[in-house]
Backbone bond lengths (Angstrom), bond angles and torsions (degrees), N, CA, C in turn:
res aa  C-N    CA-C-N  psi(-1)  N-CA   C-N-CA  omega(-1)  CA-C   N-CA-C  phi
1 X - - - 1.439 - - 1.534 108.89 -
2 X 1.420 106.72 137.98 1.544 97.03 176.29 1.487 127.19 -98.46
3 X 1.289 102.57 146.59 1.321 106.41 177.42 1.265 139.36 -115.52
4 X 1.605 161.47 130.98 1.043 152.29 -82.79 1.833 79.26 -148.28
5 X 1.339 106.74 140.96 1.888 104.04 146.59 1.283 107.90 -150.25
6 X 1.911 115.27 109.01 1.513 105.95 -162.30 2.215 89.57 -95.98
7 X 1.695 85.22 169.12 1.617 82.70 -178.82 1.917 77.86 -162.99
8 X 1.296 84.06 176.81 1.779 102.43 177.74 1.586 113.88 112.02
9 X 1.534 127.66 -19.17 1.439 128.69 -172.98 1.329 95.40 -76.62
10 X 1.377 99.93 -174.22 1.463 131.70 175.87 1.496 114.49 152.90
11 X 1.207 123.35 -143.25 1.673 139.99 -163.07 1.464 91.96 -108.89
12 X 1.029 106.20 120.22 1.485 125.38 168.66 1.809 120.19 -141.79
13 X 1.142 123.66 125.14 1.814 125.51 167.29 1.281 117.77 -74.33
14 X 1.551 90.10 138.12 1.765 102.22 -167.91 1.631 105.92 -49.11
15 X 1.511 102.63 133.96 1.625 130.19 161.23 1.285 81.98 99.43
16 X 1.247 135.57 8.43 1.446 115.95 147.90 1.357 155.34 -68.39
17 X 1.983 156.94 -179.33 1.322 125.03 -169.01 1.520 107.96 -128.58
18 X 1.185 111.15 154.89 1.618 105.64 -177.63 1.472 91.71 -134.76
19 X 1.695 118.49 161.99 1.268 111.02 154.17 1.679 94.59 -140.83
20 X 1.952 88.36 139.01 1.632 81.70 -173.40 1.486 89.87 -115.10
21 X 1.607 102.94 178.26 1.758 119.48 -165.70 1.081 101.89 -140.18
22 X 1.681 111.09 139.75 1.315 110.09 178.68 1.885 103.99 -130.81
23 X 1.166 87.70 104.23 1.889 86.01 -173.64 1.716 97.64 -90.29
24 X 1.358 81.76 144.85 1.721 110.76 176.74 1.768 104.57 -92.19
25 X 1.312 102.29 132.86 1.730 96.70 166.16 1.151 110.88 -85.76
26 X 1.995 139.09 -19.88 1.341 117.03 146.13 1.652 108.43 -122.33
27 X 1.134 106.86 -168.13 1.574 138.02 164.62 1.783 96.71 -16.29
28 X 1.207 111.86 119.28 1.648 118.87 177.78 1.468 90.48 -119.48
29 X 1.500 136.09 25.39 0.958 146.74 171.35 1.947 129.35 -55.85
30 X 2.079 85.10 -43.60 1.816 109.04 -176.91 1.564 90.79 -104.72
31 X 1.526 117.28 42.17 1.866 106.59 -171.68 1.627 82.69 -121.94
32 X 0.884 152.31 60.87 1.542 141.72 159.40 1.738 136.45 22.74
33 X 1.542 81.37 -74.52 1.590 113.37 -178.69 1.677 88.37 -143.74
34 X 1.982 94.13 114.66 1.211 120.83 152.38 1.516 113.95 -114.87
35 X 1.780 109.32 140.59 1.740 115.48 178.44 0.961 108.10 -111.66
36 X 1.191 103.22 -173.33 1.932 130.60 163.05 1.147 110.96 -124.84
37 X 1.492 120.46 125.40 1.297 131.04 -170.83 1.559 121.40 -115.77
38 X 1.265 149.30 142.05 1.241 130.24 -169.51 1.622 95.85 -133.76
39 X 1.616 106.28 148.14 1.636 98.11 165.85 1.694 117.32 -153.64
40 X 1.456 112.89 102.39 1.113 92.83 170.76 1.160 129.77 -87.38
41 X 1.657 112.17 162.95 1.666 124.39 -176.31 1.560 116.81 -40.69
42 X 1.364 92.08 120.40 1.816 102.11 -168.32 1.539 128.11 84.61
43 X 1.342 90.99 -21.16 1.612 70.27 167.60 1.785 114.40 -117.99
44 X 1.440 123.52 -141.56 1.433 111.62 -157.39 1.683 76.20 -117.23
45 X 1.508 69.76 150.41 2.066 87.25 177.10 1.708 110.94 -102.28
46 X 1.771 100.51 136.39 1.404 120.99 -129.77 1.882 82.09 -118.44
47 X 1.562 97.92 133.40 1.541 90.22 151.12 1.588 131.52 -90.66
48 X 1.416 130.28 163.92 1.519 121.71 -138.37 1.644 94.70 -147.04
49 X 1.755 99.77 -26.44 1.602 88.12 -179.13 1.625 97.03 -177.36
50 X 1.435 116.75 161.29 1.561 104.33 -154.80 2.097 68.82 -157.13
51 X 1.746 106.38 137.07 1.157 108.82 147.43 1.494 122.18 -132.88
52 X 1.081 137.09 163.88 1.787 140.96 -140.10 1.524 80.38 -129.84
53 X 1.641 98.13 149.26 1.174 122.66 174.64 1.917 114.04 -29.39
54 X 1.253 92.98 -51.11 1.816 121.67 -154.50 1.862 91.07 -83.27
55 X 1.158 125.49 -1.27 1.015 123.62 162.30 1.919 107.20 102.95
56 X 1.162 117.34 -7.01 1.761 131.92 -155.14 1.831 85.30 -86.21
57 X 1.745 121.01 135.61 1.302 112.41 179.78 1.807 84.50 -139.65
58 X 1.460 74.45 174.68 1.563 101.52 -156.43 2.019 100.12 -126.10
59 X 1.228 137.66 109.80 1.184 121.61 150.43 1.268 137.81 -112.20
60 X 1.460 121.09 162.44 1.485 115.34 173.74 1.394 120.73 -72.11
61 X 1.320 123.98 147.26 1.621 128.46 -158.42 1.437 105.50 -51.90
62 X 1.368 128.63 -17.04 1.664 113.82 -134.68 1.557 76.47 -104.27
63 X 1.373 125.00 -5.63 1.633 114.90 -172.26 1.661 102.02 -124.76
64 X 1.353 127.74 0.39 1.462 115.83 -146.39 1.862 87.41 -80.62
65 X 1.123 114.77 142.17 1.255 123.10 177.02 1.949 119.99 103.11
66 X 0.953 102.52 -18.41 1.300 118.37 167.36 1.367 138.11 -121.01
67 X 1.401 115.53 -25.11 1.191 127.10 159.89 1.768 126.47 -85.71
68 X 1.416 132.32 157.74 1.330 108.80 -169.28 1.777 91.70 -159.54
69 X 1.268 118.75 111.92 1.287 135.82 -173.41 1.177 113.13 -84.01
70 X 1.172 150.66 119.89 1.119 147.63 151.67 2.020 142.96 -137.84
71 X 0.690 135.87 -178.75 1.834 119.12 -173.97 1.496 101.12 -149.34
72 X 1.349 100.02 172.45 1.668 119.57 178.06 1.450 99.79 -142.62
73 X 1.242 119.26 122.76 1.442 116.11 176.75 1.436 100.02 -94.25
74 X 0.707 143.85 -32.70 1.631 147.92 173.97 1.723 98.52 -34.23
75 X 1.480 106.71 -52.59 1.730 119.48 -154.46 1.592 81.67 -77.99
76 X 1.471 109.54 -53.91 1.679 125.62 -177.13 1.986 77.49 85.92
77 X 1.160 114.25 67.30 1.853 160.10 161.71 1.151 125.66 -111.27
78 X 1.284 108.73 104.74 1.603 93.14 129.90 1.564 127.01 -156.47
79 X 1.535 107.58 168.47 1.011 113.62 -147.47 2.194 104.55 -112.14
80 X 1.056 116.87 172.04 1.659 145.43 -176.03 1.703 109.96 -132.92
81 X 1.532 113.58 76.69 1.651 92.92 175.03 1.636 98.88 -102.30
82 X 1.519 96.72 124.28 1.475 128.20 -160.56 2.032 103.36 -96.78
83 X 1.341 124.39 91.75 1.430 132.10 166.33 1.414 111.32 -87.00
84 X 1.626 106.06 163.98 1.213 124.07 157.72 1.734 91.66 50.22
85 X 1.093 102.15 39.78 1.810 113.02 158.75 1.541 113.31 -16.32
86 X 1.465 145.16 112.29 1.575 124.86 146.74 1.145 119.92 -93.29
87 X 1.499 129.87 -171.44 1.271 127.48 177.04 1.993 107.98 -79.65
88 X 1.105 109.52 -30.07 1.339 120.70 -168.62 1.921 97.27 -72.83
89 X 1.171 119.82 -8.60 1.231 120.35 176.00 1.592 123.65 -56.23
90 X 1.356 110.62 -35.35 1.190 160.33 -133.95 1.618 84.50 -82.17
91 X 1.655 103.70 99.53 1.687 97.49 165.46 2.107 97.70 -174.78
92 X 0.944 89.50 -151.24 1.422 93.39 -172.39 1.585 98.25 -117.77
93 X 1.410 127.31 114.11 1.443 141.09 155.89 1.323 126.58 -60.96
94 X 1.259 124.54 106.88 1.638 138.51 143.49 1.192 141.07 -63.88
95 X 1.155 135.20 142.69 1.928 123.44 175.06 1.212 79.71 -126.68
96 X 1.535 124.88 158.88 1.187 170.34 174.27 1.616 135.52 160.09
97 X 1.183 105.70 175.61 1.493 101.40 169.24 1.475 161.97 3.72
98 X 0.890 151.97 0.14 1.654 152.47 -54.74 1.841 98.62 -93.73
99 X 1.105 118.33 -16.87 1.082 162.48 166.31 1.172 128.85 -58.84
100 X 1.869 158.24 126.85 1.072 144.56 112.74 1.289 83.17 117.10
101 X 1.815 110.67 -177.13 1.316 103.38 155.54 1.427 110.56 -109.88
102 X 1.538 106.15 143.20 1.703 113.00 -178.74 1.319 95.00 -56.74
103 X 1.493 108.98 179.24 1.399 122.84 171.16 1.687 103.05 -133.55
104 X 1.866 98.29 -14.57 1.787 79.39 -172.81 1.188 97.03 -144.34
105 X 1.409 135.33 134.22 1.344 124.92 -170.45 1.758 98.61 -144.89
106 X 1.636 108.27 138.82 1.208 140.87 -170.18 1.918 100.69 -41.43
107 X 1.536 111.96 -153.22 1.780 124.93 176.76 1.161 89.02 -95.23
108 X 1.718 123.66 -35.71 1.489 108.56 -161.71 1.287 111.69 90.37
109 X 1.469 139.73 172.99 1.359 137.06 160.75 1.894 112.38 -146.01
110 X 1.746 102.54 119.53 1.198 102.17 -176.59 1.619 112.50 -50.72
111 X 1.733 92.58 149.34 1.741 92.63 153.88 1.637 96.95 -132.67
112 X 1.463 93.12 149.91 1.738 94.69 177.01 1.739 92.85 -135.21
113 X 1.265 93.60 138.07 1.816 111.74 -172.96 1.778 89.56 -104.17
114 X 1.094 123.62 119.19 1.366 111.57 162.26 1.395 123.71 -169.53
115 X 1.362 134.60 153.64 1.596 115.74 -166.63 1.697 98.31 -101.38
């Protein structure tokens, strides 16, 4: 079964850039559509961006234009390069599935937008 370990967040000031990583422990090869998921405390965790085998991605409005999803199956990667930072960014990041509902999802890695 595969498993996700994202890393790359931290403390960053608004309009600033992050790039986060989501390594696979195998082959994300038979995974279709893998996302990026964000969730802050208390509320429900939201998908933000979904990319397809063939490389074609999909995001949610609150990021489209600044955020940029993409993978390497070779690395069995993928990555979130996060621009034009806001404060509302500000939550805990997931990779999984883009797809279905997961059943098992990684620590995640904070990002905090803040001056």
């Amino acid at each position: 079964q595969v498993q996700f370990v994202e890393s790359g967040g931290g403390l960053v000031h608004p309009g600033g850039s992050l790039r986060l990583s989501c390594a696979a422990s195998g082959s994300i090869v038979g995974i279709y559509v893998m996302g990026w998921y964000r969730q802050v405390l208390g509320k429900e965790r939201e998908l933000v961006a979904v990319v397809r085998g063939g490389g074609s991605t999909n995001y949610a409005d609150s990021v489209k234009g600044r955020f940029t999803i993409s993978r390497d199956n070779t690395k069995n990667t993928v990555y979130l390069q996060m621009n034009s930072l806001k404060p509302e960014d500000t939550a805990v990041y997931y990779c999984n599935a883009g797809t279905g509902v997961p059943r098992y999802w990684g620590q995640g890695t904070q990002v905090t937008v803040s001056s």
